[in-house]
Each structure stands twice: as structure tokens, then as C-alpha cells.
C-alpha positions, -999 to 999 in steps of 0.1 A, spaced: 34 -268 -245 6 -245 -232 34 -215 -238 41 -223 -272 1 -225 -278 -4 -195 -260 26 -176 -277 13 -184 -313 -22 -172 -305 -6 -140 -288 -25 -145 -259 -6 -123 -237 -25 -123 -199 -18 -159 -208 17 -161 -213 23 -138 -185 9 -160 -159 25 -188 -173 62 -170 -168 47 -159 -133 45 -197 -125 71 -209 -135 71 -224 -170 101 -240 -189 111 -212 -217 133 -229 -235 118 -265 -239 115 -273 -276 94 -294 -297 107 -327 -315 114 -300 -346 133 -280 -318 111 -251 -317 109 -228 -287 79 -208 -277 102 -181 -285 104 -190 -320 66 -198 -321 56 -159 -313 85 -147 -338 71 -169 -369 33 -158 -355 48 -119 -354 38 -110 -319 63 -83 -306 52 -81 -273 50 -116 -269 88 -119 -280 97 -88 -260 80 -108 -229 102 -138 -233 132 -127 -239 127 -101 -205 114 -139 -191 151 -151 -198 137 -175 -230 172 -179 -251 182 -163 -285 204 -190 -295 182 -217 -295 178 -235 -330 155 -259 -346 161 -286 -364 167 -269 -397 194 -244 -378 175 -212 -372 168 -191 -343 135 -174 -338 155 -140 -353 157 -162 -384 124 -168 -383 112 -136 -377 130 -119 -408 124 -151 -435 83 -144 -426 87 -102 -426 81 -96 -396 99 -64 -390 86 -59 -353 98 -91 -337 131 -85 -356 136 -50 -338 120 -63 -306 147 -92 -306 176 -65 -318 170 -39 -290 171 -67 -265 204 -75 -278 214 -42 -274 200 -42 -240 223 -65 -226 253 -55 -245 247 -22 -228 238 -36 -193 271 -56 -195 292 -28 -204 277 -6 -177 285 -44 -153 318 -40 -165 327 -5 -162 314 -6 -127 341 -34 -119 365 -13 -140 358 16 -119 363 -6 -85 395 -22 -102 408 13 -105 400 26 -71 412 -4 -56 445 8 -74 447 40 -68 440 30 -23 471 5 -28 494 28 -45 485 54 -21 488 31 9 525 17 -2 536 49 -18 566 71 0 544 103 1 512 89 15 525 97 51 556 109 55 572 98 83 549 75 93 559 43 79 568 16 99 602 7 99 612 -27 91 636 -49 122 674 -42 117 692 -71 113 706 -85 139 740 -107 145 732 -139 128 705 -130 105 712 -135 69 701 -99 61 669 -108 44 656 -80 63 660 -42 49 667 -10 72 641 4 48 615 17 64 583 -6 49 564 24 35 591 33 14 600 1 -5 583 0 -38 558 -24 -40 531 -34 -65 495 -48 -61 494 -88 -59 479 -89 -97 470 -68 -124 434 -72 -119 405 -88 -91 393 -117 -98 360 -99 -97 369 -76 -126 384 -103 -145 358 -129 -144 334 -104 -155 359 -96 -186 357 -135 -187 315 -138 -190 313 -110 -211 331 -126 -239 324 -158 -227 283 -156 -229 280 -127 -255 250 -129 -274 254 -144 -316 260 -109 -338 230 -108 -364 229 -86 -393 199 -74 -415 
């Protein structure tokens, strides 16, 4: 494609308008190459920082099984191998910072329940449940509502847990050098 062409010749104003309009990041050649893995095997950093900003995918693999890191450290190119690492890191840190903000919500969320249902939060101002009356079967309690002990409906929202979910779910492949 004109972005793999583009990305091997490190033609950046090039590659950039391309990604402005539109163009398919991850298709891949018969071989399975990306234009990705065309700019890591050409060692052009900025190109490879552009794509994977773009949203091009690490995990992609050619038909002999590598990934444009792969590439990128079998031809020495030291550049595209840190610019491909500290996007990693990037997006680890962006999901931990995702998932400490719904951490941080979980908890708050909490701490407003147990307040709301706790016996101190306003003394004397719970609501008192109905008394039973003649013929009830005394599922109801003459104790007052804001006094009975009660517990969030689960451990965590859904928000906070499909996050936990995604994050292991979609974590980027661990490379080592």
C-alpha cells in the first residue's frame, strides 16, 4: 500500500496525511507485513512512533511469526526498538492511571453506601420500617431501616470490573531484550 511505501522511504508529511485520511494501518501484505513492520525493518523511529500513536497494532505477525519489534531488533535498530518499548509503557501506564480512576470511584462509591446505610450517619433520622400488623407473617422488622446492616449489592461496578476485565484481557505481548 501507499503507507507501507511511504513508511519504508520515511517519508513522514506523507504518512501523516495518509493517517489524517483515513488509511487502513494494519492491512498486510501476502507475506503479512504491516506498514508498521515496514518502517521498523527500514529503522525509522518517528515513523514507528507515528503509527503506533495512529493505533497501527503491535501484535501483528508475518508469515514467518514476527512482529515489527522482532524486526526491529534482528536488523539493530535500537531506535525503533525503544520507540516501540516506551509505547508499551505508555499504555501500560495510561491503563493503570484508567484503572485507578475506577478504583478510586469504586471506593467512593463505597464509602457514600456505607455511610448512607450505616447507624451513625444520622442519628435519629432513619426511617422506621411498618410494624407488623395482625396477619402479617412478620417479614417485616420494628427496626428502624437505617439501622439494619446492610451491604452494597456487589463487590465491585460493573464499570470498575470490566475495566479490570480489558486490562488483562487486551494487555499488550511482554517483550524482552
Amino acid at each position: 500500500t501507499l503507507l507501507m511505501v511511504a513508511s519504508i522511504q520515511c517519508r513522514e508529511p506523507v504518512v501523516e496525511v495518509l493517517i489524517q485520511r483515513k488509511a487502513s494501518l494494519d492491512l498486510q501484505t501476502s507475506d503479512g507485513g504491516t506498514a508498521l513492520m515496514c518502517a521498523a525493518l527500514a529503522g525509522h523511529p518517528a515513523i514507528v512512533q507515528r503509527l503506533l500513536k495512529a493505533g497501527a497494532s503491535m501484535g501483528l505477525r508475518n508469515a514467518n511469526g514476527h512482529t515489527a519489534l522482532h524486526m526491529a531488533k534482528d536488523y539493530g535498530h535500537a531506535e525503533c526498538v525503544r520507540a516501540i518499548k516506551e509505547h508499551v509503557e505508555a499504555m501500560v501506564a495510561a491503563r493503570r492511571a484508567e484503572e485507578d480512576a475506577a478504583d478510586w470511584e469504586w471506593r467512593r462509591a463505597k464509602a457514600a453506601w456505607s455511610t448512607r446505610t450505616s447507624p451513625t450517619a444520622s442519628p435519629g433520622a432513619g426511617r422506621t420500617a411498618p410494624s407488623p400488623t395482625r396477619g402479617s407473617t412478620g417479614s417485616s422488622s420494628s427496626t428502624p431501616r437505617s439501622t439494619r446492616s446492610s451491604s452494597p449489592p456487589c463487590t465491585r461496578p460493573a464499570r470498575a470490573r470490566s475495566l479490570a476485565w480489558s486490562a488483562s484481557a487486551r494487555a499488550p505481548p511482554r517483550f524482552s531484550t
